[in-house]
N, C-alpha and C positions, 0 to 999 in steps of 0.2 A: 807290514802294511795293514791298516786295519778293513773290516770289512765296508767293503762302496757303502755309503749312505742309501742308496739307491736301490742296494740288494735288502740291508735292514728294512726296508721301509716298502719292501714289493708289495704286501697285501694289501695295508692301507692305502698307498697308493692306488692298487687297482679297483679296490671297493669304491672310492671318491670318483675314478674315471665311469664306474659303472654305473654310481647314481647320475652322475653327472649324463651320462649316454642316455639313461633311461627318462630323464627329465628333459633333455633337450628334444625327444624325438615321441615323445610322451604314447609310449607302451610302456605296459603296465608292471613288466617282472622283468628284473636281470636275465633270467631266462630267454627272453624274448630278444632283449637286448644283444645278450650275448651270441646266438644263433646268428644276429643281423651284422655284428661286429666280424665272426669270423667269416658269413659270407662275403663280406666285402673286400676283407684281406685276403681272402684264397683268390678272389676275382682278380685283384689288383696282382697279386702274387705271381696268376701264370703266365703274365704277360713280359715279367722280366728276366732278365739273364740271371743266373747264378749271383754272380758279384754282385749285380745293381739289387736284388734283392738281398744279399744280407747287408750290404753300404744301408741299404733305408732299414732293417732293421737296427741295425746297429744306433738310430735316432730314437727308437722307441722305447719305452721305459720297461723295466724286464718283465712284466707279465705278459703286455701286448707283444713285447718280440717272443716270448715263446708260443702264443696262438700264434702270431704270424710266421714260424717255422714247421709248428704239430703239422704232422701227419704230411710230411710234402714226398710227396714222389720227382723226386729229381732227375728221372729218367723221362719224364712227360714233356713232348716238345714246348716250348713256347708258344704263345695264346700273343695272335696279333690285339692290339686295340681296336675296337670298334666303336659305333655312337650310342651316348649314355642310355639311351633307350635298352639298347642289346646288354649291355654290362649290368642294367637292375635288370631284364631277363635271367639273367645267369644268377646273380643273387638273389631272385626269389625262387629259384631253382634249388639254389644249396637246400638238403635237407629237407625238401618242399613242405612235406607233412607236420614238421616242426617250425615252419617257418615265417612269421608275421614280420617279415620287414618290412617296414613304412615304403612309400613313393619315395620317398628321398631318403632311403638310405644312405646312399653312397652320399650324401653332402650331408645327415644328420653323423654319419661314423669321422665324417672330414671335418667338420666345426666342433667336434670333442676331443678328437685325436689333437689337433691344432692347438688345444685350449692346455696339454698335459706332455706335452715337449718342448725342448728348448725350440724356440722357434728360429737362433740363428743356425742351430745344426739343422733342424730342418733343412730350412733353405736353401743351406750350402748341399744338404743331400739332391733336393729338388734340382738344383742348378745341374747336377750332372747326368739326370735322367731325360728321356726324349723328351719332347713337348706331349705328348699323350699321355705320357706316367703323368706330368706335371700337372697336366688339365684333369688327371683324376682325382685330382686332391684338392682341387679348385673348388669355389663352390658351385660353379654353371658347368658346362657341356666342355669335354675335352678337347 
């Protein structure tokens, strides 16, 4: 079998997601960007079971799915959802001193992510997540 199209093509791919991030949310450095990306995905991350977290990895193209696995403590209970207000708390928390995520992170990292996935795997991922995982991917209030 040859190798995924998907795994050849991971860096350029993630480079195009990264301008793309940093132009839609217009901060100034992939640095910046990148900080705001993994805050978002750790936020979103601890709020799921095991499974339901790597199913929605498993939609995401192989760079974003290894930020959204780095560095996970799987011994940490799970993190109810709460209102968007509290969840950008928590992502401007990550890293705080590194941290310039925009007001709307979490719907600048969901309108790029959106834009660099299949969107019917998506969807079918979304369908079997609560309504709270789903309203975090939305672009308004969970």
């Amino acid at each position: 079998m040859p190798m995924p199209l998907e795994y050849r093509q991971a860096s350029a791919d993630f480079d195009a997601f990264m301008k793309d991030l940093v132009a839609s949310s217009m901060l100034t450095s992939s640095h910046q960007a990148y900080t705001m990306l993994q805050a978002v995905l750790q936020v979103f991350r601890r709020r799921l079971t095991f499974a339901e977290a790597i199913s929605f990895a498993n939609v995401l193209p192989p760079v974003l799915r290894a930020i959204f696995v780095s560095d996970w403590d799987v011994d940490l209970p799970k993190s109810p959802f709460a209102e968007r207000d509290e969840l950008m708390r928590e992502v401007r928390a990550f890293r705080h001193d590194h941290n310039l995520s925009t007001e709307t992170a979490i719907e600048d990292v969901t309108s790029a992510i959106r834009r660099h996935v299949d969107p019917a795997a998506f969807d079918r991922v979304m369908k079997t997540l609560s309504a709270n995982a789903r309203g975090f991917w939305s672009m308004g209030s969970p």
